[in-house]
C-alpha positions as CSV (number, residue, x, y, z in Angstrom):
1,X,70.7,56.9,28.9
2,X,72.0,57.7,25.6
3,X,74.8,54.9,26.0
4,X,71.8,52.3,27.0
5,X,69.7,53.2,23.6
6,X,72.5,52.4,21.2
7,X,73.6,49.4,22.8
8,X,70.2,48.2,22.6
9,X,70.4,49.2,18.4
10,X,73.5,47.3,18.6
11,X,71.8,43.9,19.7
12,X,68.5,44.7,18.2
13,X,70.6,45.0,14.5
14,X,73.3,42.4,14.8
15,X,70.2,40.1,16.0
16,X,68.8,41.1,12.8
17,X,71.5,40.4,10.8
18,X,71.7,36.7,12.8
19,X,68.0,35.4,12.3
20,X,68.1,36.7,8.6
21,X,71.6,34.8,7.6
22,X,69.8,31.5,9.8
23,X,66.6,32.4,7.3
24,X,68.9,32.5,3.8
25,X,70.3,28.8,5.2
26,X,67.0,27.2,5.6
27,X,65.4,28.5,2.3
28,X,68.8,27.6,0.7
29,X,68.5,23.7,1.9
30,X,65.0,23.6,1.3
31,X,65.1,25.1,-2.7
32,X,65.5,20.9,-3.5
33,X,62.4,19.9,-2.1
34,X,60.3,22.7,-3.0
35,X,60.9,23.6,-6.8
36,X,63.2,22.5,-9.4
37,X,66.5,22.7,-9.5
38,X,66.9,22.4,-13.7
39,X,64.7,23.3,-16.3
40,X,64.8,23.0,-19.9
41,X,63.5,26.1,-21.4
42,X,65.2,25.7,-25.1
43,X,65.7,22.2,-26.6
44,X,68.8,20.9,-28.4
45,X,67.0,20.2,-32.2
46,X,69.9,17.7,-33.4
47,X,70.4,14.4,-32.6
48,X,72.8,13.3,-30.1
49,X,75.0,10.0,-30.8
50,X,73.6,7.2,-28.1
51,X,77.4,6.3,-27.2
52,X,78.0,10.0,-25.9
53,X,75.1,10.1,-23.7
54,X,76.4,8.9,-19.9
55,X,73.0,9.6,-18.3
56,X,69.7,11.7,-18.0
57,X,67.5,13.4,-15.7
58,X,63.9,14.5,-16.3
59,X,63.0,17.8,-15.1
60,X,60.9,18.5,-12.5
61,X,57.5,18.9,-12.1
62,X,57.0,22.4,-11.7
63,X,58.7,22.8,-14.5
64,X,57.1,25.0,-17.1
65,X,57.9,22.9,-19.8
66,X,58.9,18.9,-20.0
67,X,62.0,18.1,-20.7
68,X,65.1,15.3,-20.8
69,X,68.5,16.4,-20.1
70,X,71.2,14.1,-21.1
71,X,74.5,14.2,-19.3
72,X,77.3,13.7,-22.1
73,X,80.3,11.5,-21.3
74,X,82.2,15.1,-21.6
75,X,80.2,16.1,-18.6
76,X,78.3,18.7,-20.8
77,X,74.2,18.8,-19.9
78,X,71.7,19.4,-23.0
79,X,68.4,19.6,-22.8
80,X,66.4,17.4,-25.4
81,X,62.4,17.4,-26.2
82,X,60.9,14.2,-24.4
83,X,58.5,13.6,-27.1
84,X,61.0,12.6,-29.6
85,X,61.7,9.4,-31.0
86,X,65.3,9.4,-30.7
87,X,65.2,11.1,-27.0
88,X,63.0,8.1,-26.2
89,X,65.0,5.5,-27.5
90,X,68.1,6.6,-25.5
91,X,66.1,6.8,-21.9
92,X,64.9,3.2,-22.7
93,X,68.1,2.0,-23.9
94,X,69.3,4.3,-20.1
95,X,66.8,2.3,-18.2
């Protein structure tokens, strides 16, 4: 009887441990449809040189705050203030 109980613990945890792991995989490939993936929460003040910028992404809507970030030919991500002038101008010039 004893032998019967903890191979029923046995199955009961390592069934557990399966349907939790299956549970992390599902919320893992759902995190891009259901919030954002990058936010900006500080914006880079200076300007950034037009010819540097490769490309840009504007952050998601759940976002707390709006923002632009601008993938440098280096590969580096800043994040820039939308309402400027200058940010503007490079997302047009982008487009």
């Amino acid at each position: 009887m004893i032998m019967r109980m903890k191979n029923v613990t046995v199955i009961v945890a390592c069934m557990l441990l399966i349907f939790s792991s299956l549970d992390v995989l599902v919320q893992a490939n759902n995190a891009d449809s259901v919030g954002p993936a990058e936010c900006c929460f500080t914006y880079r003040a200076a300007k950034l040189p037009k010819d540097k910028v490769k490309a840009f992404q504007r952050t998601h809507l759940h976002c707390a705050t709006d923002g632009v970030v601008f993938t440098m030919r280096s590969g580096t991500k800043i994040c820039v203030d939308p309402a400027q002038a200058w940010v503007q101008a490079i997302v047009t010039l982008l487009e």
